[in-house]
Each structure stands twice: as structure tokens, then as C-alpha cells.
C-alpha positions in Angstrom: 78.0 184.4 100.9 79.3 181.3 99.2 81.6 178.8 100.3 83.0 179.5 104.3 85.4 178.0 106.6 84.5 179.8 109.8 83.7 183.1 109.0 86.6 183.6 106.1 84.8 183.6 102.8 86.8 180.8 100.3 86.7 182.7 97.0 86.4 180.3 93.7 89.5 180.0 91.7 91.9 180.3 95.2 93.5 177.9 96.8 93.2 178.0 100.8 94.0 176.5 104.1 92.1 174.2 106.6 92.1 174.1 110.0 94.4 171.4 110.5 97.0 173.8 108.3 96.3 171.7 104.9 96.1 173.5 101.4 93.9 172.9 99.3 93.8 173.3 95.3 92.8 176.2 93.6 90.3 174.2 91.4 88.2 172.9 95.1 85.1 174.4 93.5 84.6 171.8 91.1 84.2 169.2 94.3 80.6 167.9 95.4 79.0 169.7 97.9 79.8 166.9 100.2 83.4 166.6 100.0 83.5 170.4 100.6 81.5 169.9 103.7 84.2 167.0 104.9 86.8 169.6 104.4 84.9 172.0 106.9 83.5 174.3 104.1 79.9 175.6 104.9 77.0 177.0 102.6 75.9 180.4 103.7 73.3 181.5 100.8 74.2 185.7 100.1 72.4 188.5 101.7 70.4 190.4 100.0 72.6 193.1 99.7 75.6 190.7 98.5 73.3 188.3 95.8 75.0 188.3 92.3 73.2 190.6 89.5 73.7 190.9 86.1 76.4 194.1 85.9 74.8 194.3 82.1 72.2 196.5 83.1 72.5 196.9 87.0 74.9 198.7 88.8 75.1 197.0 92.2 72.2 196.7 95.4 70.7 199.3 97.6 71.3 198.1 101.6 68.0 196.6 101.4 68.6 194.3 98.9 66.9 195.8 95.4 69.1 196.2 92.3 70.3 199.5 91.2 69.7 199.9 87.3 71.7 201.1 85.1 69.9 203.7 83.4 68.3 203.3 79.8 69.5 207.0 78.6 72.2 208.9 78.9 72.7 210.7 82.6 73.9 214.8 82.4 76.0 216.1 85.3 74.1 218.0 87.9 75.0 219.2 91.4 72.5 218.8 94.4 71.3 222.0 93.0 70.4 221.0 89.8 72.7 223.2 88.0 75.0 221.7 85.4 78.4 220.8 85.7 80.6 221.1 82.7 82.9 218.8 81.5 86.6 220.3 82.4 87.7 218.6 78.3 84.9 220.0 76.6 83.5 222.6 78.4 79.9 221.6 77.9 77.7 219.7 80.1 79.1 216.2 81.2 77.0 213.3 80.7 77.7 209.4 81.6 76.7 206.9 79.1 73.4 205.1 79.1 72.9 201.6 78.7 71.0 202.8 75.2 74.5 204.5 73.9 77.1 202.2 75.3 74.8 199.4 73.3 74.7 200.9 70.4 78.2 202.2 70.5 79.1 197.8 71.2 76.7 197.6 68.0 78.6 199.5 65.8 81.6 198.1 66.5 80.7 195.0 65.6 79.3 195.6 62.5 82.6 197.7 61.7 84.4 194.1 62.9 82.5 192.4 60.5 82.7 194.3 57.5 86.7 194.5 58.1 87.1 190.5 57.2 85.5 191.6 53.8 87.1 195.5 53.2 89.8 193.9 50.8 87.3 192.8 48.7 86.3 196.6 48.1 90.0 197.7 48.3 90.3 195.8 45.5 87.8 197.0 43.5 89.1 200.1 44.1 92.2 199.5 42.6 92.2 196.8 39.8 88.7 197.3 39.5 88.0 193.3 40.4 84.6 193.0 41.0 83.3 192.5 44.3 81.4 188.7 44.5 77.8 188.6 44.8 77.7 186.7 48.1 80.3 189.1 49.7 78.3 192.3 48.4 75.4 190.7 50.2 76.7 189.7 53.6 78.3 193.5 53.5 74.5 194.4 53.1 72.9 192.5 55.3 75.7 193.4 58.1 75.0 197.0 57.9 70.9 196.4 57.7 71.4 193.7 60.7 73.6 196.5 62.5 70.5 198.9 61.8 67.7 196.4 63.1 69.8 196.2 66.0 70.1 200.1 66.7 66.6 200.6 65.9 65.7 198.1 68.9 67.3 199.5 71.2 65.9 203.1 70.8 62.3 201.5 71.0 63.6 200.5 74.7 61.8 202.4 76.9 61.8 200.1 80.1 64.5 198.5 81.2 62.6 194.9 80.7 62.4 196.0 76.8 66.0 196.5 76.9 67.1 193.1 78.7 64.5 191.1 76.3 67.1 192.2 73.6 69.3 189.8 75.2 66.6 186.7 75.2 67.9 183.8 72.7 64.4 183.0 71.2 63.1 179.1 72.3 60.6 176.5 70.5 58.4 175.1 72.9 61.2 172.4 73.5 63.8 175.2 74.3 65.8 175.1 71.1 67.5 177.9 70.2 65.4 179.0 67.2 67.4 182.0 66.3 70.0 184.4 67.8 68.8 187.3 70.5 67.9 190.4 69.0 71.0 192.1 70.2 73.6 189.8 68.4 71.5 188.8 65.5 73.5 189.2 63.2 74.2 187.0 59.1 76.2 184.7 59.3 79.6 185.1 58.2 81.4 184.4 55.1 84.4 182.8 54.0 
């Protein structure tokens, strides 16, 4: 647990009530440990069961503590037989997402939402027959080969580690940033 007065849990971003019927801003958390102590607040550190995760690839704790993942491919419907159960839309075997499509599905969208600052340039050319500048023919390019590299990575996942390295902002040995994470590394934009 975080933040307690007695045994009621003060969540961040609330205001709340002492004991002596004072309220207190909404904003408390950005107060030093010790002034949150002089207003009766105490620090219980979470459970195992209620320590935060990273919802990105897990999908909450067991009782005991150890994380749940999300899994890498997708997941087809089955009941505690085994047998498949069909999607009432489609008909066919359901299926919920795996961390490997909804990834790719984010991936594609954001090479589609990069390309669409630059479609009028191709409109354009369509219509007058204005040719399309060399720098903007190139970021176009190198968007859709970036949005491939990207797509390509995350089908070579095939541990869960693999998969969250994707997400690792590459460091010099004086923790720079030397480059974006694999998963958003993408050209920069143009104007």
C-alpha cells in the first residue's frame, strides 16, 4: 500500500480528511515524506500481490505475488474441454489479441500517422502532376522501411524478455540516450 491514515488508503491525486476533520489538497503527494508523516500519513510498502507492474506486457499478480504475462501470441477460445468456441460475429474460432498483434497493429498505425502529414504531397502529384520533393519521397520511404524493421522485431520475439527489450531506449556507457528503442524508432519527421 502507499500512503495511509489508519487503515484508509490516501490515493494520489485526492484530496482527503485528517483526524482532527482538516482537508487536505488534492496535490499532498508532492509534500516530503516528513510533512506527510506530521499530517498522520504512514508508509506501508505494497504486498506482493498489490506491487505496481507494467500493464504493457502483464496482466495483473497471482495471490502469491508473481506477475501474470500477457501472452506473446495470439490466445484462441477454448472451453475446459479444449474444444473451440466460436465467435458469435464471425462464426469461427474466437481468439484475443497477443501482445505480438496488438504491437504490430500500434505499429502500423503509426506509420499510417506519419505518412498522413506528407499524403498531400502525393495528392498532389496525382492531380497537377507537381512533383513530389526529394526529401519528402524519402522520409515516406524510410517511414514505411522503419515501420517494417519494427514489425519484423517483434515477430523474432519469442520470450517475453525479447519483446520488452523492444522497449529499451539504448545508453552510452554514461546513460545517454544514443538512439530511440527499437519499438518507436522511427525517421525523424519533416516539415
Amino acid at each position: 500500500m502507499p500512503w495511509k491514515l489508519g487503515n484508509l488508503v490516501i490515493r494520489e491525486g485526492f484530496s482527503w480528511v485528517d483526524n482532527n476533520k482538516v482537508r487536505h489538497p488534492n496535490n499532498w503527494s508532492i509534500w516530503s515524506d516528513a510533512e506527510k508523516k506530521s499530517k498522520g500519513l504512514t508508509w506501508e510498502d505494497p504486498s506482493l500481490q498489490d506491487a505496481p507492474f507494467d500493464d504493457r506486457f502483464y496482466d495483473g499478480r497471482k495471490v502469491n505475488g508473481d506477475l501474470i504475462e500477457k501472452p506473446l501470441n495470439d490466445r484462441l477460445w477454448v472451453d475446459d474441454d479444449g474444444k473451440a468456441i466460436n465467435d458469435p460475429i464471425t462464426g469461427k474460432q474466437g481468439y484475443d489479441d497477443g501482445l505480438k498483434r496488438v504491437w504490430k497493429n500500434y505499429t502500423k498505425e503509426q506509420g499510417h500517422s506519419r505518412l498522413n502529414v506528407t499524403d498531400w504531397y502525393v495528392t498532389r502529384k496525382s492531380e497537377t502532376g507537381t512533383a513530389i520533393p526529394d526529401d519528402i519521397s524519402k522520409y515516406r520511404t524510410d517511414v514505411r522501411n522503419a515501420t517494417k524493421t519494427i514489425e519484423d522485431k517483434i515477430d523474432a520475439c519469442d520470450t517475453l524478455d525479447k519483446f520488452k527489450a523492444l522497449f529499451d531506449t539504448p545508453m552510452d556507457s554514461d546513460l545517454n540516450p544514443t538512439g530511440n528503442a527499437p519499438m518507436y524508432d522511427y525517421p525523424d519527421e519533416v516539415n
